[in-house]
C-alpha positions as CSV (number, residue, x, y, z in Angstrom):
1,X,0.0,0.0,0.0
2,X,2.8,2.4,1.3
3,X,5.1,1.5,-1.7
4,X,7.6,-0.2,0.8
5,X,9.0,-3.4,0.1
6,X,8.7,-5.8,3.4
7,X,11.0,-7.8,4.8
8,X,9.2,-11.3,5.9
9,X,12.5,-12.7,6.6
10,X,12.2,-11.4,9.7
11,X,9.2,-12.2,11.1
12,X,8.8,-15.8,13.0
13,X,7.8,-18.9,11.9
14,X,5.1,-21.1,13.0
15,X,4.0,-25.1,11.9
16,X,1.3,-26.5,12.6
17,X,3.4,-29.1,14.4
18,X,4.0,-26.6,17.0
19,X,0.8,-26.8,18.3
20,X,-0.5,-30.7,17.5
21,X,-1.1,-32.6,20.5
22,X,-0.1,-36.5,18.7
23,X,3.7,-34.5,18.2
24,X,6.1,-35.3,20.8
25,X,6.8,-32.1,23.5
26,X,10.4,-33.3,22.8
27,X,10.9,-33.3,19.2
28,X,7.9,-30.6,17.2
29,X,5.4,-29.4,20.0
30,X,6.0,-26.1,22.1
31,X,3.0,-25.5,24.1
32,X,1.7,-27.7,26.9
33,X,0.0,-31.1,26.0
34,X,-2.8,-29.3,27.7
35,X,-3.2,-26.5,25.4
36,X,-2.1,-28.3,22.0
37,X,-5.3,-29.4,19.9
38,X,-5.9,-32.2,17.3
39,X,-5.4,-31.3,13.6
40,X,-4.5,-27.8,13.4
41,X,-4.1,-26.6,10.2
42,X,-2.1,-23.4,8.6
43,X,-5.7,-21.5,7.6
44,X,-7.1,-21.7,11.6
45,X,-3.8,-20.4,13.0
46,X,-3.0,-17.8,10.2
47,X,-6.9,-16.5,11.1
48,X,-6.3,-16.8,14.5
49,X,-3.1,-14.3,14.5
50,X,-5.3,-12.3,12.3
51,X,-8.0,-11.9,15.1
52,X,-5.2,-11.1,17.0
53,X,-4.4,-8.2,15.2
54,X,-1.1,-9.6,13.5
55,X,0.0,-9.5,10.3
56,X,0.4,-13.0,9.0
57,X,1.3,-14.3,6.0
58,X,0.7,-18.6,4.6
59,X,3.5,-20.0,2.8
60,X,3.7,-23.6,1.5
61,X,6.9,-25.1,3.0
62,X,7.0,-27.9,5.7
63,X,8.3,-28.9,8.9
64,X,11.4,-31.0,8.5
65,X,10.1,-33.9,11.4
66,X,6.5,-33.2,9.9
67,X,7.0,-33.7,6.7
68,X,4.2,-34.7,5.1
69,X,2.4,-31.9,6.5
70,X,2.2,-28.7,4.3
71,X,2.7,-25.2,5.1
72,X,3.6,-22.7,7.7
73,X,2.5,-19.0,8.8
74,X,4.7,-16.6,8.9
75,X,3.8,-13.4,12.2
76,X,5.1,-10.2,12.2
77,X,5.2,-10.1,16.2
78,X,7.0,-6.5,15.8
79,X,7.3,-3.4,13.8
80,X,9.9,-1.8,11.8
81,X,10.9,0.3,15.3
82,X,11.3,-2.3,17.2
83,X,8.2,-2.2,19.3
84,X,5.4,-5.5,19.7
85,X,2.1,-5.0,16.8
86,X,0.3,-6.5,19.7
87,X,1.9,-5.5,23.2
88,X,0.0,-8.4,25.2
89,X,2.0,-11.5,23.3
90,X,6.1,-10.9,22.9
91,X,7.0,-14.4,22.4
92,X,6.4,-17.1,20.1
93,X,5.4,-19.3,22.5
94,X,2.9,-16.8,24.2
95,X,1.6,-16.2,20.5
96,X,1.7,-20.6,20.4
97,X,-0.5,-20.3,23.5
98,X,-2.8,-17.9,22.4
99,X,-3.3,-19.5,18.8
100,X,-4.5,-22.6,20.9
101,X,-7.2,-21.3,22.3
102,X,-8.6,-19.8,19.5
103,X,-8.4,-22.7,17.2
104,X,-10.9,-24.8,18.8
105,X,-13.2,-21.7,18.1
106,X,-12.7,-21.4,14.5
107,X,-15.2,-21.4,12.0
108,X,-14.0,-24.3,10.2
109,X,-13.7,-26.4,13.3
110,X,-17.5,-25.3,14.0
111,X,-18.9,-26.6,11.1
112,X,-17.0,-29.9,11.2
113,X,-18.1,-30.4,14.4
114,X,-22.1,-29.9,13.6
115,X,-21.2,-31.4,10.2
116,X,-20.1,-34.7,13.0
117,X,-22.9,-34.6,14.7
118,X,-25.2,-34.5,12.4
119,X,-23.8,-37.8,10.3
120,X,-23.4,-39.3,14.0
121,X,-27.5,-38.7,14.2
122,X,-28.6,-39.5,11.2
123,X,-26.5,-43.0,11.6
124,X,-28.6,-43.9,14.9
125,X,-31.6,-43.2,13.3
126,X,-31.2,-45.9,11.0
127,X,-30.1,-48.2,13.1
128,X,-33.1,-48.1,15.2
129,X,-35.2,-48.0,12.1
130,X,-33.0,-51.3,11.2
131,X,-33.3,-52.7,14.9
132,X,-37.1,-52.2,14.8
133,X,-37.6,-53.9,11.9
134,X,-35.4,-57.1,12.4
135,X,-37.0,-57.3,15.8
136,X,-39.9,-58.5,14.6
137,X,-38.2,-61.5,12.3
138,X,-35.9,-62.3,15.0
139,X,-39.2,-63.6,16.9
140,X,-40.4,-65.6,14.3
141,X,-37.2,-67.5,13.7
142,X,-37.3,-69.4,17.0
143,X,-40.6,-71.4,16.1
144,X,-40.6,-74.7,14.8
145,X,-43.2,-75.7,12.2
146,X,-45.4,-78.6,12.5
């Protein structure tokens, strides 16, 4: 907008990895196993930073002990002077922290979630529909004919 080129080289890096609670604390994850969530993906945490009021940019590179796993989001956690765009979170891990607990609240993860529920519904309804109806010849299988 300003005409400025920008330098995204030096704003930090963040996986998806980071934040999956089936990683290993020792080897990808760096937030708490109590924190970490199930399946992030880049979309939910580049939002997330977003609705933190960070810049934050998708690229499509992976995680060298996650490898089959695609891309990573790039934060600018501070400006050209030096100062924090968002003075409450000046670490990666804070921003980690915070990203976690607005993941579960994402759109997307809404919508899989009723999406879930609504095949897990729609499967019990048949199968009473199905029990009902085999009830009945179940109890006619038992009798002998004379």
């Amino acid at each position: 907008e300003t005409g400025q080129v920008v330098d995204i080289y030096k704003w930090i890096c963040i996986y998806p990895a980071h934040i999956d609670i089936t990683k290993k604390a020792t080897k990808v994850r760096k937030v708490n196993k109590t924190l970490a969530i199930s399946k992030p993906n880049v979309i939910e945490m580049a939002d997330s930073c977003k609705h933190l009021k960070l810049e934050a940019l998708i690229e499509d590179k992976k995680h060298p002990r996650d490898f089959f796993r695609r891309g990573r989001v790039r934060v600018k956690l501070r400006n050209e002077d030096g100062t924090f765009a968002n003075p409450e979170i000046t670490s990666r891990k804070k921003l980690l922290q915070e990203v976690c607990k607005l993941v579960p609240h994402h759109v997307l993860r809404t919508k899989e979630a009723q999406e879930q529920m609504q095949q897990k519904l729609q499967a019990q309804q048949t199968q009473k529909a199905a029990s009902g109806s085999k009830s009945k010849s179940q109890s006619k299988k038992g009798k002998k004919k004379k």
